[in-house]
MDTraj code that builds the backbone (N, CA, C; nanometers):
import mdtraj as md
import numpy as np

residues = "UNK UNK UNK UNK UNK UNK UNK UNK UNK UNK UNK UNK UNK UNK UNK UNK UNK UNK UNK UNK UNK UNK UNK UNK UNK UNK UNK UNK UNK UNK UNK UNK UNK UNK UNK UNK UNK UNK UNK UNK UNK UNK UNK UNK UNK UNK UNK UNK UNK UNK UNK UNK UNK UNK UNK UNK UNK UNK UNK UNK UNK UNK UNK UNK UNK UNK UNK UNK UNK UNK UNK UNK UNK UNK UNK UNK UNK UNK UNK UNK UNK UNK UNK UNK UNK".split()
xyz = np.array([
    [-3.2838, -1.7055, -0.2691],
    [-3.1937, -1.5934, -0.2548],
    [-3.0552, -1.6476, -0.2229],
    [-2.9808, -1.6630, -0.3141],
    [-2.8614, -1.6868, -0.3116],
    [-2.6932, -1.5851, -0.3063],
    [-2.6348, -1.6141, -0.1381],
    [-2.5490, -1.4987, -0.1220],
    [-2.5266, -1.4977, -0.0124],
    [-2.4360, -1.3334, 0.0289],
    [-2.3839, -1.3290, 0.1486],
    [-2.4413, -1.2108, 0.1765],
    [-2.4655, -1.2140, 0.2851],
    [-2.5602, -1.1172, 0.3316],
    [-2.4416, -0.9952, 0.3997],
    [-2.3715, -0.9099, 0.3920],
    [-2.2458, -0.8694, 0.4597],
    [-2.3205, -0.7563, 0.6138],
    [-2.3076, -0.7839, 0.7265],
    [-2.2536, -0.7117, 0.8086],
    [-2.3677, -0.8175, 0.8909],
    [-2.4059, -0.9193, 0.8457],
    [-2.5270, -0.9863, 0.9024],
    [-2.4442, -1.1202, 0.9702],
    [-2.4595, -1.1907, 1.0691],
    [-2.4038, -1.3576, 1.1220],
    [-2.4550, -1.4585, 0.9987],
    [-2.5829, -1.4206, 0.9508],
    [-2.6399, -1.4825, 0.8516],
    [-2.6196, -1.5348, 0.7335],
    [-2.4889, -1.6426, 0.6898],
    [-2.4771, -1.6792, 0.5353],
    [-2.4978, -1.8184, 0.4912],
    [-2.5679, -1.7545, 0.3919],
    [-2.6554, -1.9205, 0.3232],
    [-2.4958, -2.0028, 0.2906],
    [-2.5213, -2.1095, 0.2816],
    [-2.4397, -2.2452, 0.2615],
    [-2.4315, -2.2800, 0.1155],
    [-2.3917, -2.2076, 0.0223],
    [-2.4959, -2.2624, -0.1572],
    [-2.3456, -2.2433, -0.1339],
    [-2.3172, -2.3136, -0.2494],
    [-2.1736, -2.3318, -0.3553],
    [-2.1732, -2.2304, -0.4388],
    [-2.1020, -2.1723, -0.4601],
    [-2.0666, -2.0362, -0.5517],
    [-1.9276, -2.0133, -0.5762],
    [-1.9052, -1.9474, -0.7330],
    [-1.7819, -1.8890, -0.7432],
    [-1.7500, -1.7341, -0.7001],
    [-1.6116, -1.7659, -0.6732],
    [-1.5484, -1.6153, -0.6598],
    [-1.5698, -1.5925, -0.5125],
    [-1.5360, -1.5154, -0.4732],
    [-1.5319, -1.4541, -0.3232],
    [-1.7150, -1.4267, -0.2810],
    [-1.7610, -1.4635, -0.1477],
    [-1.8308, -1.4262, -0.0925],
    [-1.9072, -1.2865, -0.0738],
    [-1.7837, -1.2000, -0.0838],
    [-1.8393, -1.0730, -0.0331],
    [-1.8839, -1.0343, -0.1208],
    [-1.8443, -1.0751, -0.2733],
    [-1.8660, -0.9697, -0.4221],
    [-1.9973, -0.9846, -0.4189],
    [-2.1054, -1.1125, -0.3889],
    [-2.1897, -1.1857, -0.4638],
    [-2.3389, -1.1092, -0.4602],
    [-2.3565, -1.0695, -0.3449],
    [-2.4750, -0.9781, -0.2939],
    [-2.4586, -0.9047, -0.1379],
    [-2.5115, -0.8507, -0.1043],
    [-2.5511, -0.7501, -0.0135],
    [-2.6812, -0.6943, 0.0193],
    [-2.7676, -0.6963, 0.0844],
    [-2.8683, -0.6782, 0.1192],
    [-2.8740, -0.5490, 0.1638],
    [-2.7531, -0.4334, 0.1965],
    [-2.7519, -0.3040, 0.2935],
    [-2.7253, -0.2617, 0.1961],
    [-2.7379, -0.2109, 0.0514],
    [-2.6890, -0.1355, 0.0063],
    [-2.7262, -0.1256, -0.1397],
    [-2.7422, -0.0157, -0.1716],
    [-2.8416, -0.0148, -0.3317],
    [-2.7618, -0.0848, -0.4398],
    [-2.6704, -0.1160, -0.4566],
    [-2.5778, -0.2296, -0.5922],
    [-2.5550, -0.3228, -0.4983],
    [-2.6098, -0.3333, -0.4064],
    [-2.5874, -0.4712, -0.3845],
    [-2.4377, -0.5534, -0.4070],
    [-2.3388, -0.4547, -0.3467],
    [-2.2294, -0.4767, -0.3315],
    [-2.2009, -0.4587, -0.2181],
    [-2.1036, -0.5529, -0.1639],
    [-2.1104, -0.5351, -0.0252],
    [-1.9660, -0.4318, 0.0100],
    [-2.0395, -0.3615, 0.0888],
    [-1.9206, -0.2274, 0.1668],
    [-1.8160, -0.3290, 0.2259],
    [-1.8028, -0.3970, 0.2730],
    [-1.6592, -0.4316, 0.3205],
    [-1.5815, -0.4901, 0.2022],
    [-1.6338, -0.5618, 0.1106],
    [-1.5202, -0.5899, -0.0075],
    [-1.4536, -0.4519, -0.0774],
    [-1.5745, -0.3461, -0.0842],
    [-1.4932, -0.2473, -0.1576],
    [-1.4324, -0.1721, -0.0473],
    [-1.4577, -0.1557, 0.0690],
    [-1.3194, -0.0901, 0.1710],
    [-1.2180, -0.2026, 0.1320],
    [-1.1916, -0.3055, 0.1243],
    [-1.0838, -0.4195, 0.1471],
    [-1.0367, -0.3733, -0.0149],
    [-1.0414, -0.3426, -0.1200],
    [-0.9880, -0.2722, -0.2294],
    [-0.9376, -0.1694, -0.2092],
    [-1.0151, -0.0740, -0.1080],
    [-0.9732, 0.0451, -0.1591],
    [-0.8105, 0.0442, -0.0842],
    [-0.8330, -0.0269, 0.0328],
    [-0.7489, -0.0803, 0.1230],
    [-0.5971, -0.0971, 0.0244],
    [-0.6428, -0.2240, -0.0230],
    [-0.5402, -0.3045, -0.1171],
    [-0.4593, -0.1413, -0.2228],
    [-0.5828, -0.1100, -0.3034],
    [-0.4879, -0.0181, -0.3462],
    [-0.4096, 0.0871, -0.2627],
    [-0.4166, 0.1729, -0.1801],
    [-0.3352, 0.2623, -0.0876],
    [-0.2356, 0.1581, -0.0464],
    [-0.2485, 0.0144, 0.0188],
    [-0.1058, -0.0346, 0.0392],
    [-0.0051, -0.0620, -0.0647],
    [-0.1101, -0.0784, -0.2235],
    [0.0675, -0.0960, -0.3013],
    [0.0782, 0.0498, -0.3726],
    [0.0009, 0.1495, -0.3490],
    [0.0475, 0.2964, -0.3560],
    [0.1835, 0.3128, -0.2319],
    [0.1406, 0.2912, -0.1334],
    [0.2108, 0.3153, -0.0371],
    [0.3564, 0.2690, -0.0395],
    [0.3384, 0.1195, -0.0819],
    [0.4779, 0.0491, -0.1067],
    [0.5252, 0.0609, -0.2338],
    [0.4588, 0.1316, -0.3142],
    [0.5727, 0.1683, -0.4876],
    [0.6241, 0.3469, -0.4215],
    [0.5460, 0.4336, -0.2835],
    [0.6411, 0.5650, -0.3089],
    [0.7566, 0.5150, -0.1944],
    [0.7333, 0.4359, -0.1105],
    [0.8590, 0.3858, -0.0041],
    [0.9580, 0.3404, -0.1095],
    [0.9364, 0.2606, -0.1642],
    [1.0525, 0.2002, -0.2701],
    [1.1392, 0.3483, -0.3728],
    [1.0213, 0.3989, -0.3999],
    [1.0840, 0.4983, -0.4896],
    [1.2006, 0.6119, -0.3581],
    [1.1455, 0.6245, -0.2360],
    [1.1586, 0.6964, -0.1476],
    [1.3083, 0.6659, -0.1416],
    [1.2909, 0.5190, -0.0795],
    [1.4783, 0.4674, -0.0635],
    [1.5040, 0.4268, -0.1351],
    [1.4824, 0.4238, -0.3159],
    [1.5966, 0.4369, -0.4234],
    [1.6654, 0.5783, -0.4235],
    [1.6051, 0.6775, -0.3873],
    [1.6285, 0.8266, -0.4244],
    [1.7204, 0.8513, -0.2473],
    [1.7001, 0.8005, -0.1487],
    [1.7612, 0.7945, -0.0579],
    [1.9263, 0.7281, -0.0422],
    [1.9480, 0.6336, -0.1382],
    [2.0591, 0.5807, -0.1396],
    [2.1456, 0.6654, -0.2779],
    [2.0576, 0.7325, -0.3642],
    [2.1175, 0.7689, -0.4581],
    [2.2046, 0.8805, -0.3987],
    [2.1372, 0.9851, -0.2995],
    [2.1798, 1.1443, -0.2007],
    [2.2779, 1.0439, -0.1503],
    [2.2675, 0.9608, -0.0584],
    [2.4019, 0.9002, 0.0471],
    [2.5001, 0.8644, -0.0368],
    [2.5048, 0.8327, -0.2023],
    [2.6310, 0.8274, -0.2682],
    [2.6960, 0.9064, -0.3027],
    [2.5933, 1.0487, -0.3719],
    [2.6335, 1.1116, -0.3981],
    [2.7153, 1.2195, -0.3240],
    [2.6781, 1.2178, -0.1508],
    [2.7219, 1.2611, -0.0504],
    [2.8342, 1.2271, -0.0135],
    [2.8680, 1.0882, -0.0025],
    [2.9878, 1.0567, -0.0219],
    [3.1100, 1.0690, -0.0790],
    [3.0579, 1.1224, -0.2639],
    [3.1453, 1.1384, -0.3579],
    [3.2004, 1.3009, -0.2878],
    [3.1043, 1.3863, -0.2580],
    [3.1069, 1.4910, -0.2470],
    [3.2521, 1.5147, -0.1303],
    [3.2106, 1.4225, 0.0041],
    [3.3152, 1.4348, 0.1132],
    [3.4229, 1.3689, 0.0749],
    [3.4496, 1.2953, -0.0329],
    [3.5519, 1.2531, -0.0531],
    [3.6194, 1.3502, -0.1560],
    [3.5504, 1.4277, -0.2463],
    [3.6317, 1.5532, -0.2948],
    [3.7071, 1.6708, -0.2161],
    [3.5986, 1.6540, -0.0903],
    [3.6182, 1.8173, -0.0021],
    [3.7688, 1.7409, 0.0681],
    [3.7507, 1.6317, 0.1242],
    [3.8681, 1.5369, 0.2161],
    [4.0285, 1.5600, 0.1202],
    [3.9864, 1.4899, -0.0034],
    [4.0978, 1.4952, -0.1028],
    [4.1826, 1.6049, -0.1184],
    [4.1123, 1.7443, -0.1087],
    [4.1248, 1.8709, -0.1358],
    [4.1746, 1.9569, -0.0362],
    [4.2043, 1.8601, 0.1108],
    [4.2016, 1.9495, 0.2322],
    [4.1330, 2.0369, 0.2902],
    [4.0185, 1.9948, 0.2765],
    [3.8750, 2.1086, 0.3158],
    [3.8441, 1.9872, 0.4313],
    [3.7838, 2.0625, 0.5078],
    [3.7684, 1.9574, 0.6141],
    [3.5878, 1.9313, 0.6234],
    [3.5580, 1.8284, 0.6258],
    [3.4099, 1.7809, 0.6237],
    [3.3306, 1.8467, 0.7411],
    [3.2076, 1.9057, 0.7384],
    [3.1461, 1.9814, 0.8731],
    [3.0517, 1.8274, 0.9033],
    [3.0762, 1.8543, 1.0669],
    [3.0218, 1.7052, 1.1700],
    [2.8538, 1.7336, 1.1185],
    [2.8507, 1.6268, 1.1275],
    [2.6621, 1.5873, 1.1192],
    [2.6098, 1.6553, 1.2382],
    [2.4532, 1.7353, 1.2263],
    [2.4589, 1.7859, 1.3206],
    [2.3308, 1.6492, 1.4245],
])
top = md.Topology()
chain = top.add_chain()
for i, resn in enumerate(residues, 1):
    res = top.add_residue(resn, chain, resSeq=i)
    for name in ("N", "CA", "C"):
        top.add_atom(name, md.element.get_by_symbol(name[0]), res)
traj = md.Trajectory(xyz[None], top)
């Protein structure tokens, strides 16, 4: 029986490719082990997470320019800018 046994102290010593966790599992009917696929599901939500932050403060710097352009029309014009509240 060659593998990693996952949630067990117990792992055989055999030479194998690829990651440990993929290889077998003993707790679980595919014999895939639950912590590699939490550690995916993981992986994906963090670069979900970090492509809407990125999108978040591209669209954040785009409002602060355009905000700018804006107070610099009202300024130009003699309208006076209302204070941040």
């Amino acid at each position: 029986m060659a593998g990693y046994l996952c949630g067990s102290a117990m792992e055989l010593k055999i030479p194998r490719k690829g990651l440990p966790m993929t290889d077998y599992c003993a707790f679980s009917k595919d014999h895939k082990c639950i912590k590699w696929t939490d550690y995916e599901l993981l992986r994906h939500e963090l670069e979900e997470a970090d492509e809407l932050c990125h999108n978040n403060w591209t669209e954040i710097q785009h409002l602060r320019e355009y905000i700018g352009q804006l107070q610099a029309l009202l300024i130009k014009n003699g309208i006076k800018v209302p204070p941040e509240y």
